[in-house]
VEXVEXPA-111575 format. One record per residue: residue in three letters; residue number from 0; x, z, y of N, C-alpha, C in turn. Coordinates in steps of 0.1 Angstrom, whole numbers. Each point is the difference from the previous one (the first is absolute). Layout:
Ala|NUM|X|Z|Y|X|Z|Y|X|Z|Y .
...
***
This chain:
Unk|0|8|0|-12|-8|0|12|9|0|12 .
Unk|1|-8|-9|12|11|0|13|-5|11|8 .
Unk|2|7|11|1|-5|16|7|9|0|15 .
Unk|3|-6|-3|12|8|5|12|-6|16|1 .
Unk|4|14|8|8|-4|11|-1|2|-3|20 .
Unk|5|-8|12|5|2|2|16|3|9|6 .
Unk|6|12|1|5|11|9|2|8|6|-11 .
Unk|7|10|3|6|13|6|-6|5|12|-3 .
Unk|8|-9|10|2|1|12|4|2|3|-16 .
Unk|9|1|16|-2|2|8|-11|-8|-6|-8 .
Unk|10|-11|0|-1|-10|-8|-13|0|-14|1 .
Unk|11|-1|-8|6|5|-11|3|10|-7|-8 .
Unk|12|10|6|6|12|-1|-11|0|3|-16 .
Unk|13|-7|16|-2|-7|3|-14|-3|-9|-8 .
Unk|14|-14|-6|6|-8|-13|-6|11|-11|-9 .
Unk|15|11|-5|12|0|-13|-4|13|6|-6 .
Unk|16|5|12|-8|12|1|-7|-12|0|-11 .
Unk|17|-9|3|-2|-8|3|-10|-3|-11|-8 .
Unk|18|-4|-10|10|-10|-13|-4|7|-9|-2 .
Unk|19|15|-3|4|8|-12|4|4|-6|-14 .
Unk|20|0|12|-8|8|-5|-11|-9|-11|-9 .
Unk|21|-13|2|2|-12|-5|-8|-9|-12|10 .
Unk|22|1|0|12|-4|-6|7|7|-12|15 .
Unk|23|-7|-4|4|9|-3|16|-8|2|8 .
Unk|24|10|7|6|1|10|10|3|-7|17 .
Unk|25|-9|4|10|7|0|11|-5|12|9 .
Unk|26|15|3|10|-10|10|10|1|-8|14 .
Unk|27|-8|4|4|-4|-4|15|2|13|10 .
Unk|28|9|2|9|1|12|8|11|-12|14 .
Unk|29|-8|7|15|2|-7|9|13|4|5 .
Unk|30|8|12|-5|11|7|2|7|-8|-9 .
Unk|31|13|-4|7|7|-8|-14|8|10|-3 .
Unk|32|8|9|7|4|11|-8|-2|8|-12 .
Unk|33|-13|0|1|-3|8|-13|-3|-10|-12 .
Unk|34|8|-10|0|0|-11|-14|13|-3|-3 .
Unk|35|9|7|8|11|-1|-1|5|2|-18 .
Unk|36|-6|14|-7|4|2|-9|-12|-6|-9 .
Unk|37|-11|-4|-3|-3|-5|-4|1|-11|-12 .
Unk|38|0|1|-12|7|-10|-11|-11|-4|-11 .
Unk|39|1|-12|-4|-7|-5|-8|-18|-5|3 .
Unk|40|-1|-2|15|-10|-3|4|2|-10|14 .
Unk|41|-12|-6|3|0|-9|11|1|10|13 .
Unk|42|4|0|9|0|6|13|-7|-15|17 .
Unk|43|-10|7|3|-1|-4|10|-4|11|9 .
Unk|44|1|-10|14|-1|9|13|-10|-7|9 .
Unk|45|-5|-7|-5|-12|-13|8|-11|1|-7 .
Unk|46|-13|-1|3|-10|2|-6|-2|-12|-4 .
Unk|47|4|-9|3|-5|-18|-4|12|-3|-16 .
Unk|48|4|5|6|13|3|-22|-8|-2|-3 .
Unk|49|-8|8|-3|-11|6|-13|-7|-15|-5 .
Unk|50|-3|-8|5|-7|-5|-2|0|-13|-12 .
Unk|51|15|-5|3|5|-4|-13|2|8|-13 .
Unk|52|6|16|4|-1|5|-14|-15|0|-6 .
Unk|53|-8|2|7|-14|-2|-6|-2|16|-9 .
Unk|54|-1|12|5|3|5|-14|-20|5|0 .
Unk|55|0|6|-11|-10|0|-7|-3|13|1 .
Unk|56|7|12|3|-2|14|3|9|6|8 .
Unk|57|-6|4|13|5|6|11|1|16|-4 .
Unk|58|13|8|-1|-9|12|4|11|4|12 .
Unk|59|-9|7|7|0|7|14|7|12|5 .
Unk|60|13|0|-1|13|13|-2|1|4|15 .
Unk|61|-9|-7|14|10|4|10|-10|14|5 .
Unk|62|8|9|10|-4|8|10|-17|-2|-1 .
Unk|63|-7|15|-2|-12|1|-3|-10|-9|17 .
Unk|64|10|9|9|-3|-5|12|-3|-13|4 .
Unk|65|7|-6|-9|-1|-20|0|-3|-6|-9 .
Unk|66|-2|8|-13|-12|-8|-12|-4|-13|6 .
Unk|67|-10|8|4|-16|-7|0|7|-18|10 .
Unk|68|14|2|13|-1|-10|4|11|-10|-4 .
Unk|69|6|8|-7|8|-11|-10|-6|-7|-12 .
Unk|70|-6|7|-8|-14|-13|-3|-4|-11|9 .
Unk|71|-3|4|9|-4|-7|9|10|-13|6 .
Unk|72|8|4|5|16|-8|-5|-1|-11|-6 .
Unk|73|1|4|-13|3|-7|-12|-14|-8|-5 .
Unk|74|-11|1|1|-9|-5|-6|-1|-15|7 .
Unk|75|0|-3|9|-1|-18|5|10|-4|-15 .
Unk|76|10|5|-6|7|-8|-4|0|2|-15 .
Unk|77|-12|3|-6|-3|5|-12|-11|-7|-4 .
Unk|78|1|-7|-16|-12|-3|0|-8|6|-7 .
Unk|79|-14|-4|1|-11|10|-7|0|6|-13 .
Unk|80|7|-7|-8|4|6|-12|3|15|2 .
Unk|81|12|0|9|11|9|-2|-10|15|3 .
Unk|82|4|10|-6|-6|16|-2|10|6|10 .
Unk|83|-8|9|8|4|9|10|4|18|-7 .
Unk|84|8|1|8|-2|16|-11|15|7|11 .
Unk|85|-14|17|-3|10|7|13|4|10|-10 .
Unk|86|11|9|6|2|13|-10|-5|12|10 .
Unk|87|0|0|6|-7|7|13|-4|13|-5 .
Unk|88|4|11|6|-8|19|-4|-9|2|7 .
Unk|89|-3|-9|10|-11|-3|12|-11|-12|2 .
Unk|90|-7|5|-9|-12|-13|0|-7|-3|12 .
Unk|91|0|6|11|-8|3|9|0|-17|5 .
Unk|92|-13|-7|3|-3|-15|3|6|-7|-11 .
Unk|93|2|3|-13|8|-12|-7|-20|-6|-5 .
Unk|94|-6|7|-2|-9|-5|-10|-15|-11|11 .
Unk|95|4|4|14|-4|-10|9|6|-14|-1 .
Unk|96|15|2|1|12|-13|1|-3|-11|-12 .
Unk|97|-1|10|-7|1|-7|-16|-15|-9|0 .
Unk|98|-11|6|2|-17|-4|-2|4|-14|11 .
Unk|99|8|0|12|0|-12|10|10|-9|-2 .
Unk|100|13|3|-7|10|-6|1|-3|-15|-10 .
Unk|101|-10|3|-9|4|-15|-9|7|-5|-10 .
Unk|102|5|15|-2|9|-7|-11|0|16|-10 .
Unk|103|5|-3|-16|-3|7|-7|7|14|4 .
Unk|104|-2|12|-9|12|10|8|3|6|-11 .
Unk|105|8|10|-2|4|13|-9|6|10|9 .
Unk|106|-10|11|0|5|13|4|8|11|-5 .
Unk|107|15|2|-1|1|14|-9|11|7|11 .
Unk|108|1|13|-8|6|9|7|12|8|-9 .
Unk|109|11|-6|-1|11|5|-9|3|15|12 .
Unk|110|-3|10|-7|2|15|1|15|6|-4 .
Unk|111|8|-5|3|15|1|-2|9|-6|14 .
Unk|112|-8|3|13|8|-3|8|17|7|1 .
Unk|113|9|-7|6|14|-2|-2|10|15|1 .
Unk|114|-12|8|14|-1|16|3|9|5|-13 .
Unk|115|-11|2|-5|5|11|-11|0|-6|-16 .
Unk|116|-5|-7|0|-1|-9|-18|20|-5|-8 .
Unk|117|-1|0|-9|11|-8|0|-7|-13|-6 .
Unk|118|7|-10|4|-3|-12|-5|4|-5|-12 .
Unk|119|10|6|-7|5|-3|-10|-10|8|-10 .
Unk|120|-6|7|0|-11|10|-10|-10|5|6 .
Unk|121|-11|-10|-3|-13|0|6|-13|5|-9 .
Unk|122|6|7|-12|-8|-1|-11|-10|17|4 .
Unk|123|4|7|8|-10|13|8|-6|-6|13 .
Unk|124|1|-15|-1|-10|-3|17|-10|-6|0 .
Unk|125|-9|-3|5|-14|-8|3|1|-10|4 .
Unk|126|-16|-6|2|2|-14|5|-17|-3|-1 .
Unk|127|-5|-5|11|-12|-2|-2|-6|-13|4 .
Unk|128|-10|-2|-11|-2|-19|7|-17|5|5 .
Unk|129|-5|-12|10|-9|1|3|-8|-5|-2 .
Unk|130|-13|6|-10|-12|-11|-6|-3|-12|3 .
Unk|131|-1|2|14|-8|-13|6|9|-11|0 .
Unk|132|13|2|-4|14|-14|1|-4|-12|-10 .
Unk|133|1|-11|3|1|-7|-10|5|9|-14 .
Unk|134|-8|-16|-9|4|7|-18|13|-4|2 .
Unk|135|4|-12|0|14|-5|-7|12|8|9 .
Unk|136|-7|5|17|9|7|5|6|14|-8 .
Unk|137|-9|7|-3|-2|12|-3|9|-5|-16 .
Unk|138|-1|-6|-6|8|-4|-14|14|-4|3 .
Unk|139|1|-3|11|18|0|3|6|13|2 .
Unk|140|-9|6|10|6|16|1|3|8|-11 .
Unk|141|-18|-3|-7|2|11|-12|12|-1|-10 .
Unk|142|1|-15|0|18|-3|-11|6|4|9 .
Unk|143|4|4|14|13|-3|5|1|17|-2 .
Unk|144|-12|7|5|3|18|-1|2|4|-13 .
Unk|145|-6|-6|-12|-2|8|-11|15|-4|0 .
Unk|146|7|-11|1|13|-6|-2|10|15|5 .
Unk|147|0|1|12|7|9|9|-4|13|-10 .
Unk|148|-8|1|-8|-6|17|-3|-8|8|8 .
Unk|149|-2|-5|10|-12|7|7|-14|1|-9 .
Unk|150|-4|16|8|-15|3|-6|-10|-8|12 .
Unk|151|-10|-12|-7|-4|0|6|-16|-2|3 .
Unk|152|-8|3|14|-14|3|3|-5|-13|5 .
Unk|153|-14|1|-1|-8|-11|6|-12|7|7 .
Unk|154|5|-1|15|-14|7|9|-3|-11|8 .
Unk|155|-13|1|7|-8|-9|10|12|5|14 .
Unk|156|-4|-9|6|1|3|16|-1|13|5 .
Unk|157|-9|5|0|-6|8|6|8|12|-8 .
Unk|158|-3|2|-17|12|10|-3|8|6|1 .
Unk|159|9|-14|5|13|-2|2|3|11|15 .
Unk|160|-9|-2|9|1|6|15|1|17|-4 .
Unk|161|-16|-3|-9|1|15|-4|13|8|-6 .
Unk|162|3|-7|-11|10|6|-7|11|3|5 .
Unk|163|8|-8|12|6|1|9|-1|10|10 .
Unk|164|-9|4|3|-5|8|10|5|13|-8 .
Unk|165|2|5|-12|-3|8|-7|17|3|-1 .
Unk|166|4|-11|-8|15|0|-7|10|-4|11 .
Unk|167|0|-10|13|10|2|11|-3|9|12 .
Unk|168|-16|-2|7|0|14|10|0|10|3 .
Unk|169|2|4|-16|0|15|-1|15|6|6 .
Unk|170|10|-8|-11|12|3|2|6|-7|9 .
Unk|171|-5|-11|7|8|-2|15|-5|11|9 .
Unk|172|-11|4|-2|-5|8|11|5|16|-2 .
Unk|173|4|0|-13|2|18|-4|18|-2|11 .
Unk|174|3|-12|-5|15|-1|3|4|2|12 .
Unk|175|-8|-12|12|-1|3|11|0|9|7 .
Unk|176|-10|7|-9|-6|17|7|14|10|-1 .
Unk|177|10|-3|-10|9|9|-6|12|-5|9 .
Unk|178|2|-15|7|11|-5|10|-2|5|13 .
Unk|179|-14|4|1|-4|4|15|2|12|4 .
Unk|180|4|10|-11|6|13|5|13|3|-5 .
Unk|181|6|-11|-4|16|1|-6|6|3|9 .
Unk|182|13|11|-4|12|-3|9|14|3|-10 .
Unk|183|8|-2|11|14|0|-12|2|10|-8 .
Unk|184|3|2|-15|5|14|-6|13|-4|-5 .
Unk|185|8|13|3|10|0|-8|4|0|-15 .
Unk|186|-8|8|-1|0|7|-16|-16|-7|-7 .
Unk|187|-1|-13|1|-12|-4|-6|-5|8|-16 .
Unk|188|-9|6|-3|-1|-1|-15|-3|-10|-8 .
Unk|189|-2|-2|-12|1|-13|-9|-16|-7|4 .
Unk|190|-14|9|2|-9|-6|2|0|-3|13 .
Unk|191|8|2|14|-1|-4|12|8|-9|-5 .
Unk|192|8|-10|-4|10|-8|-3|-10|-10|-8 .
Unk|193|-10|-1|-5|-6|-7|-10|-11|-5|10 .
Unk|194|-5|8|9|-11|-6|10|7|-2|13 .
Unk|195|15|-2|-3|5|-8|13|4|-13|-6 .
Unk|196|2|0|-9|1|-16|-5|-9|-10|-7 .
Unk|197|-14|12|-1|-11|-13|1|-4|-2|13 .
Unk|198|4|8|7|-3|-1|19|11|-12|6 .
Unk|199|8|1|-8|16|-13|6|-13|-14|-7 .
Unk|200|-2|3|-14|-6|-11|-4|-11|-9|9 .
Unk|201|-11|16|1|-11|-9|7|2|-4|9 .
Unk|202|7|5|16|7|-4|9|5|-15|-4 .
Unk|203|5|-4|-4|9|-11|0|-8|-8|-5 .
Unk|204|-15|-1|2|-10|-13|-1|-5|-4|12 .
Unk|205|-2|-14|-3|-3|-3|16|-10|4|6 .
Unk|206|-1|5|11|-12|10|12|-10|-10|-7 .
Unk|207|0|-15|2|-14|-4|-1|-13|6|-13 .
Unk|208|15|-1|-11|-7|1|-15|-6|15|-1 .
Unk|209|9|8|5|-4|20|6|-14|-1|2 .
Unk|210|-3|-6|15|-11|-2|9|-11|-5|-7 .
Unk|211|-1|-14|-6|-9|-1|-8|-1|4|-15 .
Unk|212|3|6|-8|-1|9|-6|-9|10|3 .
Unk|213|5|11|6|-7|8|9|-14|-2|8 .
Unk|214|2|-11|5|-17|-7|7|-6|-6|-11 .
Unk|215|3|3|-14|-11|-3|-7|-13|7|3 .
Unk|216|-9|-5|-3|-12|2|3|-4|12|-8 .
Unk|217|3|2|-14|3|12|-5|5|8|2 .
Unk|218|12|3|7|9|10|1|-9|11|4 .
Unk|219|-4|-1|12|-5|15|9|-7|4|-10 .
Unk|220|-9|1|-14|-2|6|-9|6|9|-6 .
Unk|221|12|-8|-5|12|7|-6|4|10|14 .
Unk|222|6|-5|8|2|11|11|-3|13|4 .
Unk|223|-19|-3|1|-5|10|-3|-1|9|-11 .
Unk|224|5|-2|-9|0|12|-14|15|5|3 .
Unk|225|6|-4|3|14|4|2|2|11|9 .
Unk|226|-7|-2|14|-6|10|9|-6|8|-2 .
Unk|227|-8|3|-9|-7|7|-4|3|8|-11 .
Unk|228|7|-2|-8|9|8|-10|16|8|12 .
Unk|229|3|-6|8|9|5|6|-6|14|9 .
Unk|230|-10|-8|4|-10|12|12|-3|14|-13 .
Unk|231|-4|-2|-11|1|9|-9|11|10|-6 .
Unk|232|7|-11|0|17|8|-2|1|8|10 .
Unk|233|-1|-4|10|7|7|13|-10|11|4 .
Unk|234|-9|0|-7|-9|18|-2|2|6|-8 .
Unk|235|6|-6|-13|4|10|-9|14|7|7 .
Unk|236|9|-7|2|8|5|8|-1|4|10 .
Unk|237|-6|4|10|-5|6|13|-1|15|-9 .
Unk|238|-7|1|-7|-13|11|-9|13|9|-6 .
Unk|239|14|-8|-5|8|2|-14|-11|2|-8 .
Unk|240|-8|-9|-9|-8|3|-11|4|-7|-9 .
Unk|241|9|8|-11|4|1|-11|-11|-5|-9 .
Unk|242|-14|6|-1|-9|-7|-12|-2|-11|5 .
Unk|243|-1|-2|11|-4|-17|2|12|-13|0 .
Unk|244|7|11|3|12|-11|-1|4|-4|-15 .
Unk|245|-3|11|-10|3|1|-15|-12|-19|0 .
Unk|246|-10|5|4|-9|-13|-5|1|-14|4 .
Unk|247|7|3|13|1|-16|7|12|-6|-9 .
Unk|248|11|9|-2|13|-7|-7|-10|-8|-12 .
Unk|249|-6|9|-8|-3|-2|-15|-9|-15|3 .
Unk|250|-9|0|12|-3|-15|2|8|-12|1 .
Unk|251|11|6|7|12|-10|2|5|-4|-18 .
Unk|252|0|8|-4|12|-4|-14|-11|-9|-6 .
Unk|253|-15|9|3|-11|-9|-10|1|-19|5 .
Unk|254|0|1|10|0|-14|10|11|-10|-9 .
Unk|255|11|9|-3|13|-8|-2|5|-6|-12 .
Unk|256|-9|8|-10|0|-5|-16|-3|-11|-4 .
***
C-alpha cells in the first residue's frame, strides 16, 4: 500500500519506521529539517508532491493544533479513493470534518504517546479505533496494533471524548494542580521525585494538545469529583479524624485494584 504519513514529528517518524518495511512510504512535512534523518521513505515539502505518489492512506501525524488544516493541505491532491485517518487524543470537530470532507476516513488513537511509552515494547499499551471509521480502515489498524502488541478498544466518538475526559483530565489536571504549588526541594523523597517526572513529562506536551484535552467537554465532570473528594480530605484533616480518614484511604485502595 502507498501510505503518506503528515509530519515528522515523534509518531510521525514512528509510523513510517513501522510501515516502511512492508509498504511505501512517504512523509510530507513543510520543515525540511525534520526529514533530514528520515530513511527508507519518500520525503516531500510541497503539497502538490503528493500527488504523483497517489497514496491510498494518509495518516495524520502533525501538531493536534494543525490536524484538521493539514488535511486540508493535502486533499486537492488526493484522489477519492485514498482513506483519511488521524491518530489524534483529541477528537473534538473530527467527526464534523470527516461527515463533509468526502472522502473515506479511519479514526484511531494509539495510547503510547512518545512521553512516557517505550517504543520498543508496546505489549502494556492501548490503542483505540473508532467505530464509525471505515471497515477496511479499521482492518489496517487492527493488523498494524495487534502487530505492535497493543491491547486494543473500539469506541464511538462520543466515548472516546468521554473516556478521555476520565483517563487524560484527571491526571493533567491532578498534575497541574501539584506544579502550581511546587517549589524547589533539596532533599526530594522518592515519591516527590516520581510526581516531578511525570510533571517534566506532562509539561513537555504541546500547550495546544494540554488545552484541548482539558476543554474537553467532559472534563469539568471529572473535575468536579476531584474537587469534591479534595474538599472532603481537607475536613478530615481540618477535624484530624482518624475514623474517617481510616475510610477514605480504604476507598482509595478499593478504586485502585
Amino acid at each position: 500500500m502507498r501510505i503518506l504519513i503528515i509530519g515528522a514529528g515523534k509518531m510521525g517518524t514512528f509510523f513510517s519506521d513501522v510501515l516502511c518495511d512492508k509498504h511505501e512510504v512517504a512523509i510530507f512535512d513543510i520543515k525540511a529539517d525534520k526529514l533530514k534523518f528520515v530513511f527508507n521513505t519518500q520525503r516531500f515539502t510541497k503539497p502538490e508532491e503528493i500527488q504523483a505518489f497517489n497514496p491510498e492512506l494518509v495518516i495524520n501525524a502533525s501538531t493536534i493544533k494543525y490536524t484538521l488544516d493539514a488535511f486540508k493541505m493535502v486533499m486537492p491532491y488526493l484522489s477519492k479513493d485514498c482513506i483519511l485517518s488521524d491518530i489524534s487524543s483529541v477528537k473534538t470537530g473530527f467527526p464534523e470534518f470527516y461527515k463533509e470532507c468526502g472522502f473515506r476516513f479511519v479514526s484511531t488513537h494509539p495510547m503510547f504517546g512518545p512521553t512516557f511509552a517505550s517504543l520498543s515494547d508496546l505489549s502494556t499499551q492501548n490503542a483505540i479505533l473508532i467505530s464509525e471509521s471505515d471497515h477496511l480502515g479499521k482492518v489496517f489498524f487492527k493488523d498494524l496494533y495487534e502487530e505492535l502488541h497493543l491491547n486494543i478498544f473500539e469506541y464511538s466518538f462520543e466515548e472516546h471524548d468521554k473516556t478521555m475526559a476520565y483517563s487524560l483530565s484527571i491526571p493533567f489536571a491532578s498534575t497541574l494542580a501539584f506544579c502550581s504549588v511546587m517549589k524547589h526541594q533539596d532533599a526530594p523523597g522518592t515519591t516527590f521525585k516520581r510526581h516531578m517526572s511525570i510533571a517534566h513529562g506532562v509539561l513537555s506536551e504541546d500547550n495546544y494538545l494540554i488545552q484541548e484535552i482539558l476543554f474537553n467537554p467532559n472534563s469539568l465532570e471529572q473535575l468536579g469529583l476531584i474537587q469534591k473528594h479534595l474538599t472532603e480530605l481537607s475536613d478530615i484533616i481540618s477535624r484530624r479524624d482518624g475514623e474517617a480518614m481510616e475510610k477514605f484511604l480504604a476507598r482509595a485502595r478499593e478504586n485502585i485494584k
